[in-house]
C-alpha positions in Angstrom: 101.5 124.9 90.5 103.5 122.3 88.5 103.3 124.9 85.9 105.3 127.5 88.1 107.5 124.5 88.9 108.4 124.2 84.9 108.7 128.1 84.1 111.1 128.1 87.1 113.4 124.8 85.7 113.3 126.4 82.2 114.5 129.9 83.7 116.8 128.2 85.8 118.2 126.2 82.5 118.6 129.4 80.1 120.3 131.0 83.3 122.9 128.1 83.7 123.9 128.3 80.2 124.1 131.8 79.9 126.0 132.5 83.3 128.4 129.8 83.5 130.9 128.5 81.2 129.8 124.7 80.6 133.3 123.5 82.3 132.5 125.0 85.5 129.0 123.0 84.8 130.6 120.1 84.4 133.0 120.5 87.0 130.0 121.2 89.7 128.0 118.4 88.1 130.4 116.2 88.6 131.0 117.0 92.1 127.3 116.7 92.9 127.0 113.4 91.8 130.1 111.9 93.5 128.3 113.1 96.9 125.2 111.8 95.5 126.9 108.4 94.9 128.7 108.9 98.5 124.5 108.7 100.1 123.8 106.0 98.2 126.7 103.9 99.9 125.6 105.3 102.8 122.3 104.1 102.7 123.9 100.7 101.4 126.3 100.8 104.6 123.4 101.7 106.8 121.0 98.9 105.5 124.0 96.5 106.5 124.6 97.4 110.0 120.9 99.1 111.4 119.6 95.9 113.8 115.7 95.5 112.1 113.9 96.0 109.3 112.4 99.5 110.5 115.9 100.9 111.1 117.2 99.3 107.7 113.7 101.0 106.0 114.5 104.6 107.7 118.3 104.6 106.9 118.0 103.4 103.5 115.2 105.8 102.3 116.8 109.0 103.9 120.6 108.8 102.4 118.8 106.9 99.3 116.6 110.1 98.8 119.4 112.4 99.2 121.9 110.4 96.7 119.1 110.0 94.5 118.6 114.0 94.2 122.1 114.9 94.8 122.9 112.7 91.7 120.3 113.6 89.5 121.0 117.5 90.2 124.9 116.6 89.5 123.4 115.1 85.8 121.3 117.6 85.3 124.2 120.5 85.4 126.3 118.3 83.2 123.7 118.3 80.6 121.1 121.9 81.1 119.0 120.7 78.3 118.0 117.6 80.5 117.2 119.7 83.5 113.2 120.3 83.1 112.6 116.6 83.3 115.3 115.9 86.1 113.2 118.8 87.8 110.3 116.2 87.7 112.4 112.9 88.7 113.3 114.5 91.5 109.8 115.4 92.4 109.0 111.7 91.6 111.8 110.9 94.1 110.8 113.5 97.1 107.2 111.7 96.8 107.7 108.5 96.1 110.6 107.7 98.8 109.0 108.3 102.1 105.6 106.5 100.8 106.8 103.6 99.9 109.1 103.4 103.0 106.1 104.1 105.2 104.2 101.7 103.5 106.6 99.1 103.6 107.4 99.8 107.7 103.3 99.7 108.0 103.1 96.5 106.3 106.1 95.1 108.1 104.9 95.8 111.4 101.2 94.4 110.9 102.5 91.1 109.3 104.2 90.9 113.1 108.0 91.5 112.0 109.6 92.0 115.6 111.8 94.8 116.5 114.7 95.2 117.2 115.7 94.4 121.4 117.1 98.0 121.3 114.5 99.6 120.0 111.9 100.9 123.3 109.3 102.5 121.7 106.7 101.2 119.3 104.1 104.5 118.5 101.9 102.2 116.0 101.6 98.9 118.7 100.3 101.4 121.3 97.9 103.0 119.0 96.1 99.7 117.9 96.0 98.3 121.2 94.1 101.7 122.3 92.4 101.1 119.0 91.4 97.4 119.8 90.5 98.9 123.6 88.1 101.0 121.9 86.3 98.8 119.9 86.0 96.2 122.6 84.2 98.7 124.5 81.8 100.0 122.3 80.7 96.1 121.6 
């Protein structure tokens, strides 16, 4: 599979340079990463004004995710040669993002970090408690 993955980005590089004239590249490069930029203040905005930390985590990692590929698409039409291992920082990115951000709400929410009063429903705290019922019964 990540074999495929690199035929494709090195088809899709000889097929950028060939079809386009590199201004129009760098014009559409450009353009991608201001809107990259424009989710990363976003996220920045949104880890600001969202009420706890599970909110801030969830706000930050979408938009970041999104600025983050956005931006390193814009780069990678500015410069075609680069685009094979932009290809796999943006892999890196689509992986690593939501993992860490569930880790970090996971590990936030069994140290006892309290939510927010707005917030109504807690999935996890009703699953260990059923988890915990469980347990207790089968001792």
């Amino acid at each position: 599979m990540p074999y495929l993955v690199s035929l494709a980005l090195l088809l899709l590089q000889n097929t950028l340079k060939k079809a386009y004239s590199m201004e129009a590249l760098q014009i559409a490069g450009a353009l991608l990463t201001l809107l990259g930029s424009l989710f990363i203040l976003f996220a920045a905005i949104g880890l600001l004004r969202m009420p706890d930390v599970y909110n801030r985590i969830q706000a930050g990692t979408k938009a970041s995710t999104l600025g983050s590929i956005l931006t390193l698409l814009g780069i990678g039409l500015c410069h075609p040669e680069w685009l094979l291992k932009i290809g796999l920082l943006i892999l890196f990115v689509i992986i690593s993002n939501p993992v860490s951000s569930h880790v970090l709400g996971r590990a936030a929410h069994f140290a006892g970090i309290p939510l927010s009063k707005r917030t109504h429903i807690d999935t996890l705290k009703e699953y260990r408690d059923k988890e915990l019922t469980v347990k207790e019964e089968q001792q």
